[in-house]
C-alpha positions in Angstrom: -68.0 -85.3 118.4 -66.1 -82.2 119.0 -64.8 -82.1 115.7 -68.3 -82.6 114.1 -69.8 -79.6 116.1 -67.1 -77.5 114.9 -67.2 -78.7 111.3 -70.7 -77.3 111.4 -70.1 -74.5 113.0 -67.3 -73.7 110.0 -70.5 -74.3 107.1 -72.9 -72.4 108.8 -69.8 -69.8 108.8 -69.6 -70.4 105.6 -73.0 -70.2 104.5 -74.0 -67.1 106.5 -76.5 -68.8 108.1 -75.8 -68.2 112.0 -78.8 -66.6 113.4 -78.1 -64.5 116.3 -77.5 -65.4 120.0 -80.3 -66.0 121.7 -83.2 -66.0 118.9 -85.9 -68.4 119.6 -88.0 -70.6 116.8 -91.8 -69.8 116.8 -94.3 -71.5 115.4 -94.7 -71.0 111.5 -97.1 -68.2 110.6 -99.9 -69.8 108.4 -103.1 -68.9 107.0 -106.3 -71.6 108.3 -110.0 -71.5 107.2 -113.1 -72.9 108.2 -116.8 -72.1 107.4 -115.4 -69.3 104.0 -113.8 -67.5 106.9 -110.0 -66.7 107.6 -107.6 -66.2 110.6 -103.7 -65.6 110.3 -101.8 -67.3 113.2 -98.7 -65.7 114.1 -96.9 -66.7 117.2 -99.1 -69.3 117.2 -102.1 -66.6 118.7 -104.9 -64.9 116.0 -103.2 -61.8 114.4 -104.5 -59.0 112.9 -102.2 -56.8 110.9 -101.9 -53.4 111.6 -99.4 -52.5 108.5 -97.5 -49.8 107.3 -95.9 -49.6 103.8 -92.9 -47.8 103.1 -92.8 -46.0 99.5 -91.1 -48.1 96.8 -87.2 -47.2 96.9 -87.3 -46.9 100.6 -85.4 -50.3 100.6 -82.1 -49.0 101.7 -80.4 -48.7 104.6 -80.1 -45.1 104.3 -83.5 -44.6 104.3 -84.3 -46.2 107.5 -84.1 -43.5 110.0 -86.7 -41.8 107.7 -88.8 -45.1 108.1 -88.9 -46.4 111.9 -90.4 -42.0 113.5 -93.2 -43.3 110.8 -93.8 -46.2 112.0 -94.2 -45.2 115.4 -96.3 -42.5 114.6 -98.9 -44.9 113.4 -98.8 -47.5 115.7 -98.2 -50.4 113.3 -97.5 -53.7 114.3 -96.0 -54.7 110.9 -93.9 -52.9 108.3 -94.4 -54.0 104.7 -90.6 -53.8 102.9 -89.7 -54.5 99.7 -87.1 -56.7 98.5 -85.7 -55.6 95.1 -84.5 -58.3 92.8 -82.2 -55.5 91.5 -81.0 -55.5 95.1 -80.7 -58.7 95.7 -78.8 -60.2 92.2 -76.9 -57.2 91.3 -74.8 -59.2 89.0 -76.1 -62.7 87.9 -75.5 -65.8 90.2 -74.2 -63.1 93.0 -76.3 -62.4 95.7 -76.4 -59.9 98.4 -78.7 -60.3 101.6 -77.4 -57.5 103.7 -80.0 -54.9 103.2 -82.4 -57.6 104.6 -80.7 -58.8 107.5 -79.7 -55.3 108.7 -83.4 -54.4 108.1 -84.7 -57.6 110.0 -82.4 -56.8 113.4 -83.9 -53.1 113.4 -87.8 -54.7 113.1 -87.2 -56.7 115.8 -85.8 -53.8 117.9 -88.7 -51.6 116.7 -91.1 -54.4 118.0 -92.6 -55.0 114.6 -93.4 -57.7 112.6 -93.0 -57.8 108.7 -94.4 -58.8 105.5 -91.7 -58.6 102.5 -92.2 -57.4 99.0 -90.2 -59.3 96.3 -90.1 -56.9 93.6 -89.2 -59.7 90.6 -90.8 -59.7 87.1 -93.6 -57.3 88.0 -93.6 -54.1 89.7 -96.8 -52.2 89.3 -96.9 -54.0 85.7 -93.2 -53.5 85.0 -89.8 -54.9 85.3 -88.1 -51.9 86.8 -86.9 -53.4 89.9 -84.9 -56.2 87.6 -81.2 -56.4 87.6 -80.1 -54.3 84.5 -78.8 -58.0 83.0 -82.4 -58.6 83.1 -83.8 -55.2 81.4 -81.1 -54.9 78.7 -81.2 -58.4 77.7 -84.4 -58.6 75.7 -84.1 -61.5 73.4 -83.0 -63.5 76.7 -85.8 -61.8 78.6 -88.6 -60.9 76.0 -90.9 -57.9 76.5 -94.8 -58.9 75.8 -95.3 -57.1 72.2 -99.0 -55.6 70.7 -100.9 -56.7 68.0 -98.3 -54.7 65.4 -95.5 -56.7 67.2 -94.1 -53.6 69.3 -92.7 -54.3 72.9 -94.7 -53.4 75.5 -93.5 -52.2 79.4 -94.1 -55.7 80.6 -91.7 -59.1 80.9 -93.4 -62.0 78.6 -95.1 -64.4 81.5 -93.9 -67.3 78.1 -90.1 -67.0 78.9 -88.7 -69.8 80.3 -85.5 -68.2 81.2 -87.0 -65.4 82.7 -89.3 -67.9 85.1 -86.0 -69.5 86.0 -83.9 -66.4 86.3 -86.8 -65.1 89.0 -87.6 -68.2 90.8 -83.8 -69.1 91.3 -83.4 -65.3 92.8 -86.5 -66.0 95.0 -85.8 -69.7 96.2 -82.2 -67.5 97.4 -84.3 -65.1 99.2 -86.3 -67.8 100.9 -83.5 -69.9 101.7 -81.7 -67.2 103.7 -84.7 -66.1 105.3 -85.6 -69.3 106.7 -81.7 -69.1 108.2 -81.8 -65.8 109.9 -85.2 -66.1 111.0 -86.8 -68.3 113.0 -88.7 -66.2 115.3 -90.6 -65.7 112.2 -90.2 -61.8 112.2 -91.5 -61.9 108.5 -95.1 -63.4 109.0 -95.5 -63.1 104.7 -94.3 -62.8 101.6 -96.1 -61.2 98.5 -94.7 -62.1 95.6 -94.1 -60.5 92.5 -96.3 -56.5 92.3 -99.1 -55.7 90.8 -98.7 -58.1 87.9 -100.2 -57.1 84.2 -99.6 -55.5 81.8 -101.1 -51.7 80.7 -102.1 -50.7 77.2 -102.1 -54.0 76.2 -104.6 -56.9 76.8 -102.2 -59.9 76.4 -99.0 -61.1 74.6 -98.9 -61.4 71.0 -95.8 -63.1 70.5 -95.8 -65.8 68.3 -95.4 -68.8 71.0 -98.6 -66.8 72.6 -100.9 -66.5 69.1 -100.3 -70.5 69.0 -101.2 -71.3 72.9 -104.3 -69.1 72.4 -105.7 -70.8 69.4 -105.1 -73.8 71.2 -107.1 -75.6 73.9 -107.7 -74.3 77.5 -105.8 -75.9 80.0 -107.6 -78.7 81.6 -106.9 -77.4 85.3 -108.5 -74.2 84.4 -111.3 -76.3 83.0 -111.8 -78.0 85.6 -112.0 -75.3 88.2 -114.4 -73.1 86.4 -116.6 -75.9 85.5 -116.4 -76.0 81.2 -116.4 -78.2 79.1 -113.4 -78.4 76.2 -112.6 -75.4 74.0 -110.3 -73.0 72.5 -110.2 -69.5 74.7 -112.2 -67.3 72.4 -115.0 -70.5 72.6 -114.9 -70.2 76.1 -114.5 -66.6 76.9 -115.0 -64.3 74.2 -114.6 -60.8 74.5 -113.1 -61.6 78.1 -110.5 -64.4 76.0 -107.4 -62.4 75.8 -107.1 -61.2 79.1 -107.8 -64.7 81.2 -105.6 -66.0 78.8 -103.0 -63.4 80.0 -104.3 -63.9 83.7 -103.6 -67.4 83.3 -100.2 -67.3 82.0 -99.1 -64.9 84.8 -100.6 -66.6 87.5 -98.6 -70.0 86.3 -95.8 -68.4 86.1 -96.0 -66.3 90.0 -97.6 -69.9 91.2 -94.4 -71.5 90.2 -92.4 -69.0 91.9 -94.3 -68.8 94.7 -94.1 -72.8 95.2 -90.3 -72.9 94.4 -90.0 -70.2 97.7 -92.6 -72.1 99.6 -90.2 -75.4 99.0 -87.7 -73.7 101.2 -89.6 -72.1 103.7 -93.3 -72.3 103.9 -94.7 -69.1 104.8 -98.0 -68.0 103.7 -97.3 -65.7 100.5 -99.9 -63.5 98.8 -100.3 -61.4 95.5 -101.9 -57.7 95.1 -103.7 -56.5 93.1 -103.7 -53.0 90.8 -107.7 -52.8 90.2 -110.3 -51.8 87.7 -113.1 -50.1 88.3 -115.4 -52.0 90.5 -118.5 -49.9 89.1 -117.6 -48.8 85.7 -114.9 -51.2 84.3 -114.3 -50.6 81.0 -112.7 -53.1 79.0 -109.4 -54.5 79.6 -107.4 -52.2 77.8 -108.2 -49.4 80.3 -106.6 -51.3 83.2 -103.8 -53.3 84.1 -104.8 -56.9 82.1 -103.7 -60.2 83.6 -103.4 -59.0 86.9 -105.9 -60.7 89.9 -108.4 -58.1 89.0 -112.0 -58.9 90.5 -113.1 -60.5 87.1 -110.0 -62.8 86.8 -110.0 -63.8 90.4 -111.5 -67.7 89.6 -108.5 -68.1 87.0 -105.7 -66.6 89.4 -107.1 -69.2 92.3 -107.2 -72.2 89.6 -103.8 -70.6 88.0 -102.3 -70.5 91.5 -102.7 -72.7 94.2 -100.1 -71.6 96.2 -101.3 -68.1 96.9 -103.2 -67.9 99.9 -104.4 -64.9 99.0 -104.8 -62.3 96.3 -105.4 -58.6 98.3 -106.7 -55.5 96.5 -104.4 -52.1 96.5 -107.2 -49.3 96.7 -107.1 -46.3 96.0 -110.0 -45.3 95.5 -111.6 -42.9 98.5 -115.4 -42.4 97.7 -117.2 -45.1 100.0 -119.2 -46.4 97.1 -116.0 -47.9 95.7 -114.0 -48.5 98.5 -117.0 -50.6 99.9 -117.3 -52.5 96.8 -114.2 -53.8 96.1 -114.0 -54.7 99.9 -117.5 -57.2 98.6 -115.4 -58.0 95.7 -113.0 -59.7 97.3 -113.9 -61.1 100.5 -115.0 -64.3 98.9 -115.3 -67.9 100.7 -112.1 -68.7 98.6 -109.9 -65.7 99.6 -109.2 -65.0 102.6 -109.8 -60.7 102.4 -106.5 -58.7 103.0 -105.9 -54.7 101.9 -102.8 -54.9 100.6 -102.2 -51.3 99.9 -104.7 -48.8 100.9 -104.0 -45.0 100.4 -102.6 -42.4 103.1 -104.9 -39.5 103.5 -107.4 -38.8 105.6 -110.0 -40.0 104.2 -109.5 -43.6 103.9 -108.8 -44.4 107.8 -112.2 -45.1 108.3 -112.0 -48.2 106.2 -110.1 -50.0 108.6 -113.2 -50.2 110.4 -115.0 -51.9 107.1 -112.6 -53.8 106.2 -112.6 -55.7 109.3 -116.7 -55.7 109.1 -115.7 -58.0 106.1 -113.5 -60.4 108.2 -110.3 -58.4 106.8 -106.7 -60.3 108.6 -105.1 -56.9 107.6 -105.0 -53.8 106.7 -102.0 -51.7 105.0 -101.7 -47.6 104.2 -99.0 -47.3 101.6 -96.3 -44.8 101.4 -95.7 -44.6 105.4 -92.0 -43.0 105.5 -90.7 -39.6 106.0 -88.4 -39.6 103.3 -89.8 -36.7 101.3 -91.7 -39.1 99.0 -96.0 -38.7 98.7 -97.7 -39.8 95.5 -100.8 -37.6 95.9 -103.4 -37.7 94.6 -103.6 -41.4 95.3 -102.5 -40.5 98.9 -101.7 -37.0 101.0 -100.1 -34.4 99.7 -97.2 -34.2 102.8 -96.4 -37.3 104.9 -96.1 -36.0 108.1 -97.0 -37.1 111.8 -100.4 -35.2 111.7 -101.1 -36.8 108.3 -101.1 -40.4 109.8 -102.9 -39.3 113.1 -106.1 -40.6 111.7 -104.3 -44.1 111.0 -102.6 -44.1 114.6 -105.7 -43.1 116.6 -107.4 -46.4 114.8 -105.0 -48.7 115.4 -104.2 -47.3 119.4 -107.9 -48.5 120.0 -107.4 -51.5 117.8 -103.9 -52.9 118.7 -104.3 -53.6 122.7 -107.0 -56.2 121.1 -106.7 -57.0 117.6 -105.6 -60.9 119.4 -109.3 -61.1 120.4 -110.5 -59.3 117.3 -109.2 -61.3 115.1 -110.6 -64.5 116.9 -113.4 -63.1 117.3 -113.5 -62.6 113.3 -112.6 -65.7 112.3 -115.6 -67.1 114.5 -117.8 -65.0 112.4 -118.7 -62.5 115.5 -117.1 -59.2 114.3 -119.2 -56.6 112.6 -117.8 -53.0 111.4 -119.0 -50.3 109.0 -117.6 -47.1 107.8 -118.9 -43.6 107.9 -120.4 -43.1 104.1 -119.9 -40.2 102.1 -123.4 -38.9 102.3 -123.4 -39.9 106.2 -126.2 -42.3 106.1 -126.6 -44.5 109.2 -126.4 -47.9 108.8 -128.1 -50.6 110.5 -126.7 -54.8 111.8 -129.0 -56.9 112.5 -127.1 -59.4 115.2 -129.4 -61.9 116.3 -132.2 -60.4 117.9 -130.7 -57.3 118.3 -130.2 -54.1 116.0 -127.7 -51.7 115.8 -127.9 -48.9 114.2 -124.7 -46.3 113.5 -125.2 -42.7 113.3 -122.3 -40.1 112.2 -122.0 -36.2 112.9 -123.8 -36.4 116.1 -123.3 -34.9 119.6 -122.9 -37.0 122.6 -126.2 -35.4 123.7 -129.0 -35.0 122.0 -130.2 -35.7 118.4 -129.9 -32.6 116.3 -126.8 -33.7 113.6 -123.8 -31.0 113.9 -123.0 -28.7 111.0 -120.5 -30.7 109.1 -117.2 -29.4 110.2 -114.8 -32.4 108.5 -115.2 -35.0 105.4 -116.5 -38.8 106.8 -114.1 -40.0 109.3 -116.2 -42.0 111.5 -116.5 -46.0 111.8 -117.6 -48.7 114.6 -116.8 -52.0 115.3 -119.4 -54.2 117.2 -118.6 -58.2 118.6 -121.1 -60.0 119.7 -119.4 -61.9 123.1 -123.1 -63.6 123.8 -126.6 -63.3 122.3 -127.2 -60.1 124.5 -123.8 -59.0 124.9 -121.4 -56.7 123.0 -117.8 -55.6 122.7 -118.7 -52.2 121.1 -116.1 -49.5 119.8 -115.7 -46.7 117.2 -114.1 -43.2 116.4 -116.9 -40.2 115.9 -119.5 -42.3 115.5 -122.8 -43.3 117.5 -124.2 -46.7 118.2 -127.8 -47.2 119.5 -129.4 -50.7 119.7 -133.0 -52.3 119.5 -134.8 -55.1 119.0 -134.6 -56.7 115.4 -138.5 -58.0 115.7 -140.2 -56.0 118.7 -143.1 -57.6 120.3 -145.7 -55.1 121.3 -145.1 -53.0 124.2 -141.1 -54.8 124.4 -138.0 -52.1 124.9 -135.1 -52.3 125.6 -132.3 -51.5 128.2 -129.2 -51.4 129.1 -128.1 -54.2 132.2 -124.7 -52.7 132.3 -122.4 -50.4 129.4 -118.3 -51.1 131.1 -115.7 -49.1 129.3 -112.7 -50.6 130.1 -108.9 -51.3 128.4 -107.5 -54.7 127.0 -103.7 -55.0 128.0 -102.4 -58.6 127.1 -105.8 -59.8 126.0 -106.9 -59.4 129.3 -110.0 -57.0 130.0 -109.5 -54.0 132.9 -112.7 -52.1 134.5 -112.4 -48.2 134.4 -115.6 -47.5 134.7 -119.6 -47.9 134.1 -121.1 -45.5 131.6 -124.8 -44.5 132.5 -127.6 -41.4 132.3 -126.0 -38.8 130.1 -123.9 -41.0 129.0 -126.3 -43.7 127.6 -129.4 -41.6 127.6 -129.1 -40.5 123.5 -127.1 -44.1 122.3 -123.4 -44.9 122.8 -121.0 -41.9 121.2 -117.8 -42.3 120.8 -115.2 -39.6 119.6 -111.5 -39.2 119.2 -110.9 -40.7 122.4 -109.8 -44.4 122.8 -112.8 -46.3 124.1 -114.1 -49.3 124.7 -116.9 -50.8 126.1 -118.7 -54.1 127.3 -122.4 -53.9 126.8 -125.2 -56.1 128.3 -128.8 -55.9 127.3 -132.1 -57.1 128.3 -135.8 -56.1 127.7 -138.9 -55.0 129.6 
């Protein structure tokens, strides 16, 4: 028996597959639904994700001292990292994991979860995180070409060896993970980036002219309820981009399935977006990709995803709010994959989790010199992420109970709007109504002094009781359908702190501070609230 132990001490040697002293199995992080809505398990408690995305090339270990002062100067409780295939294969057949198991023993002593980003195929529509024996071999690998047969930025989603090239790399990836990890630091994996391709609505290859003047797949058929046809029978003008959509979303499905095969953590795909006002046709955005018109063929396409999350960038509210509508759907679960890092789009934490959000993920959160302003701030700095951190300091002690409390359909949030319009919830038979650029006293609005930053959250505990939060933001409540001569009051407004889910009396808010609504400002609070009528 000896002699067996030590035998498989020697192949796990071998394999580099020791795990270090002491690290404990957890359960599995996974993905459940029940009535259209979501909750991501982690630990085996509700877990709301709190992220932080490092820029692109940040994926080194020479960059991480710039990385981890970042991360604790917005409070994240999981940092989004990229995996390069370039960094991973180097040379074909040869990998090297070090990168990610240095980077996995610094998470852990930084007390942060992770989600990783294989950068394979597609990278923001691209192959540029390939190995070079990928990008300089284009017969092997084919480009997508135009209508006049030129090669466009993009990897053909038709290439059998390029499928098998990615997949092996990935199934490598997921196999080591599974070794050095079984605390389950990395709670997901998106795979592949931004997928599509740009200035160009789909392949024209030859092998691509003959599968689109050929039938549609049955599967696809199936799940978008039509009847047999060729693509242009079925979808027109829209033809050659779910034709793309579908070809891409086979090809990351089988990917994805090949990793899952290995180790079966909940992986996801993002999404580069087209205007969700104004669209334009295909050929203005990134075709192929999940956009919000091609989200029924990337959820027929591939199975395996258990989510498709929008990057937005995009900081007018009118926008913002509607692709956060677009994509919280009873069949995807909604997740902001990539957000931008000014000031400005902080507050949308606060929507996004009014729209059962399990997540929530500023991009470009490093000090390393990089910004990519105007999609985010123009320096990267500690003050620049103080809007982020002062969210997630009230959020973090209870995103546990928030995220329960979503995925039991009780959590309600809005963000300030550009015009500063209050907006109203009706919760049972109460209304709440959120006001912006107010004082704590009185009800004469201030002179605007800064662009929208406010937001609230409001859970519903019981049917007269609240959890009620926000950052520069009032909330006032009354009755939804008033009988005559009914008001209302309040039994008993608690601010109070969660520390380990569990809830800790500071004090009880009353007279001038109840008198004009509940305001909240910069500072962290929280309160219980229990109303009644007379």
């Amino acid at each position: 028996m000896k002699q067996v132990r030590q035998w498989a001490v020697w192949v796990a040697l071998a394999l580099g597959v020791l795990v270090a002293p002491g690290a404990r199995a957890e359960p599995l992080p996974r993905l459940i639904s029940a009535h259209g809505r979501y909750e991501l398990k982690v630990d085996g408690k509700p877990y709301l994700v709190l992220g932080a995305q490092v820029n692109n090339s940040s994926n080194y270990r020479s960059m991480l001292p710039q990385v981890w002062p970042a991360m604790r100067a917005i409070d994240a409780n999981t940092i989004f990292m990229p995996i390069a295939w370039e960094q991973l294969e180097p040379r074909e057949g040869q990998f090297d994991f070090s990168f990610l198991d240095h980077f996995l023993r610094a998470a852990r002593r930084h007390h942060l979860h992770a989600i990783l980003l294989w950068f394979g195929t597609w990278k923001n529509g691209g192959p540029g995180y390939t190995p070079a024996w990928v990008k300089l071999d284009n017969s092997r690998f084919p480009r997508v070409v135009n209508r006049d047969g030129d090669p466009m930025p993009s990897l053909s989603p038709l290439a059998h060896a390029t499928l098998a090239a990615d997949r092996r790399a990935f199934v490598a990836l997921m196999r080591h993970l599974k070794a050095i990890d079984p605390q389950h630091t990395v709670i997901m994996v998106q795979v592949e980036n931004e997928t599509g391709t740009y200035g160009c609505v789909r392949d024209y290859s030859a092998r691509a002219d003959r599968l689109f003047d050929g039938p549609v797949p049955r599967r696809l058929r199936r799940a978008l309820h039509l009847g047999p046809g060729t693509w242009r029978a079925l979808f027109g003008s829209k033809a050659g981009e779910f034709f793309h959509a579908w070809n891409i979303g086979r090809f990351v499905e089988k990917v994805a399935a090949a990793g899952q095969s290995v180790d079966p953590l909940p992986m996801y795909v993002n999404a580069a977006l087209r205007d969700p006002l104004h669209p334009g046709p295909p050929i203005t955005y990134e075709s192929g990709g999940p956009t919000d018109d091609a989200l029924g063929v990337w959820k027929a396409a591939a199975p395996d995803i258990a989510l498709i999350g929008p990057d937005i960038y995009m900081p007018d509210s009118a926008r913002y709010l509607r692709v956060l509508q677009l994509y919280h759907r009873s069949d995807n679960a909604l997740f902001v994959a990539e957000t931008g890092n000014a000031a400005p789009y902080a507050r949308y934490l606060f929507a996004a989790l009014g729209h059962q959000a399990i997540g929530f993920d500023p991009f470009g959160i490093d000090f390393t010199g990089y910004v990519n302003y105007p999609l985010g701030a123009r320096v990267v700095d500690a003050a620049t992420l103080a809007p982020f951190a002062l969210e997630y300091r009230l959020v973090r002690p209870m995103q546990s109970l928030l995220a329960r409390l979503s995925f039991a359909g009780r959590l309600h949030g809005v963000a300030e709007l550009d015009d500063e319009r209050p907006q109203t919830l009706e919760l049972g038979r109460w209304q709440v109504k959120v006001t912006y650029n107010m004082p704590m006293f009185g009800t004469t609005p201030f002179v605007r002094r800064m662009k929208p930053v406010g937001g609230a959250l409001i859970a519903q505990l019981g049917p007269d009781e609240f959890l009620v939060t926000g950052i520069h933001a009032r909330v006032s409540f009354s009755l939804a359908r008033p009988r005559r001569g009914e008001r209302v009051q309040y039994v008993r407004v608690v601010q109070g702190r969660y520390h380990d889910g569990v809830w800790n009396f500071i004090r009880i808010w009353n007279g001038d501070q109840t008198d004009w609504g509940l305001n909240f400002t910069a500072l962290q609070q929280v309160l219980h609230v229990h109303l009644a009528t007379y």
